[in-house]
C-alpha positions in Angstrom: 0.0 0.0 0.0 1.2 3.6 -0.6 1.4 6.1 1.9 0.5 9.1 1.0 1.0 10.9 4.3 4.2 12.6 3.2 2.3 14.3 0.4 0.9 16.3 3.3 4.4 17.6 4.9 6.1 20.6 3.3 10.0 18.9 3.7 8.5 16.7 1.4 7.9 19.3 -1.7 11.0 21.5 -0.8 13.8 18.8 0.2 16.8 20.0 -1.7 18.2 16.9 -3.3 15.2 14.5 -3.2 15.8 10.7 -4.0 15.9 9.9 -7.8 12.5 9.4 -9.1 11.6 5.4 -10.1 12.0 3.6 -13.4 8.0 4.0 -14.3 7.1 7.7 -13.0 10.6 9.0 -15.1 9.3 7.1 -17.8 5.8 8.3 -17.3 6.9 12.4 -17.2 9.1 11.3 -19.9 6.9 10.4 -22.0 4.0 13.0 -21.1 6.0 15.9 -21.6 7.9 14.8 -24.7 3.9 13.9 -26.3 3.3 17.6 -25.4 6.1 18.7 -27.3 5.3 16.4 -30.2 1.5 17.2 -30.1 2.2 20.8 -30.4 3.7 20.4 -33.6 0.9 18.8 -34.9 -1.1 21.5 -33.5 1.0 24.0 -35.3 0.8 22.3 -38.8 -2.5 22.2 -38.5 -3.2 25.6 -37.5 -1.9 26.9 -41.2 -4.4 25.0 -42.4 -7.3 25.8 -41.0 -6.3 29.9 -40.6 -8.2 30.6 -43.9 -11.3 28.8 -42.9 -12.1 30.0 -39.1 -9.1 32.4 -38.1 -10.5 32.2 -34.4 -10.7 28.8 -33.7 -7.0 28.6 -35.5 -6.1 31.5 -33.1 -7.0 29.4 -30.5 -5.3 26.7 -31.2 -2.4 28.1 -31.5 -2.6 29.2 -27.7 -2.9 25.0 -26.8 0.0 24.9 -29.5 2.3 27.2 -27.3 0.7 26.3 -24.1 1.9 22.3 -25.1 5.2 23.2 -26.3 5.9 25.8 -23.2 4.8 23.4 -20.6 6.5 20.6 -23.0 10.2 22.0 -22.5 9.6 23.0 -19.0 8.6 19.6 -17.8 11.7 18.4 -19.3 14.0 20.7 -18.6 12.6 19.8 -14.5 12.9 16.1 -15.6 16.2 16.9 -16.3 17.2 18.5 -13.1 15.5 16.0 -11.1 17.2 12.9 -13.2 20.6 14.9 -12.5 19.9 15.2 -9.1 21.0 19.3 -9.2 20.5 20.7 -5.6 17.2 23.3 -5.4 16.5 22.7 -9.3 15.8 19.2 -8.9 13.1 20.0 -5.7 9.5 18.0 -5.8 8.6 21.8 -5.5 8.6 22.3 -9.3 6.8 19.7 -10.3 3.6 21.9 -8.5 5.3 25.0 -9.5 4.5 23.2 -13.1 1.3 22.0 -12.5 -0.3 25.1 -11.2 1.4 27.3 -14.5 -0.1 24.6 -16.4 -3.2 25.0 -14.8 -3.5 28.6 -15.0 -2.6 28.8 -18.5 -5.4 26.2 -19.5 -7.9 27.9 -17.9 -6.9 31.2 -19.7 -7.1 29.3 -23.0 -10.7 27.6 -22.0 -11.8 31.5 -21.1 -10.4 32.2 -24.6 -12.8 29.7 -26.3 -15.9 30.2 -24.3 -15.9 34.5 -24.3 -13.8 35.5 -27.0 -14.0 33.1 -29.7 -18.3 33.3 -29.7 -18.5 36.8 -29.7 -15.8 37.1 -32.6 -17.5 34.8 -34.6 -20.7 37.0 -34.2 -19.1 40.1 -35.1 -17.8 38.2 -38.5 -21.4 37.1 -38.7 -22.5 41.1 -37.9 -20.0 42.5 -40.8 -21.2 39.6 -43.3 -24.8 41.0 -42.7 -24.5 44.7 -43.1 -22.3 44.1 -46.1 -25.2 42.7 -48.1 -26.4 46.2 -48.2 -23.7 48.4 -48.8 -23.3 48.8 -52.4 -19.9 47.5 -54.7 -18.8 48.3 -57.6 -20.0 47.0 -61.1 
C-alpha cells in the first residue's frame, strides 16, 4: 500500500536533493512531456491549415500549441534537473510550480474559447450581414 502521508508535509515538496525518481514515473513524465512537445507540432501544422477557414478557432489553437510546447520543455528541462539530481533545481517543488502554470494557463485558453472566440464569430457574422447592403462596384 502507498502512503500518501508525506504528500501532506512541506519537507517533502521542498527537500533539496530529493531521491531519484523510479524507473516508471521517469518514464511516465518522460513520455507526457515529450507527447506535449510532439502534439504541439501537430497543433502548429494544422493551424496553417485551417487559418483561412475560421481564423478564431486557428487563433485558439495556436494558444494549446504554445501552451503544449511551453509546458513541454519546462517539464523536461525539470525532468532533467531531477534525473541529474542538481540541488534546489531538482526540488519536488517544481513539479507543483508546473502543475499550477499549467493549470492557470489552461484555464486562460478555455476563457479564450468560451468569451472571445463566440463573440468574434458573431461580429464576422455582424460584418457579413450589413455588407449585403452596402453597395460595390460594377
Amino acid at each position: 500500500m502507498i502512503d500518501l502521508e508525506p504528500l501532506l508535509t512541506l519537507s517533502f515538496w521542498i527537500e533539496k536533493k530529493p531521491p531519484l525518481l523510479t524507473s516508471p514515473f521517469q518514464q511516465l513524465f518522460f513520455y507526457s512531456f515529450g507527447a506535449m512537445v510532439v502534439l504541439a507540432l501537430i497543433i502548429s501544422i494544422l493551424v496553417k491549415q485551417k487559418k483561412k477557414t475560421d481564423p478564431w478557432i486557428a487563433k485558439g489553437f495556436q494558444k494549446i500549441s504554445s501552451w503544449c510546447l511551453t509546458m513541454g520543455i519546462a517539464g523536461l528541462i525539470i525532468l532533467f534537473f531531477s534525473f541529474e539530481q542538481v540541488v534546489f533545481l531538482s526540488m519536488r517543488l517544481g513539479y507543483i510550480i508546473w502543475l499550477v502554470a499549467a493549470l492557470a494557463w489552461l484555464a486562460w485558453i478555455v476563457i479564450f474559447f468560451i468569451r472571445v472566440v463566440p463573440r468574434k464569430k458573431a461580429e464576422i457574422k455582424k460584418k457579413e450581414e450589413l455588407k449585403k447592403y452596402i453597395p460595390t462596384r460594377k
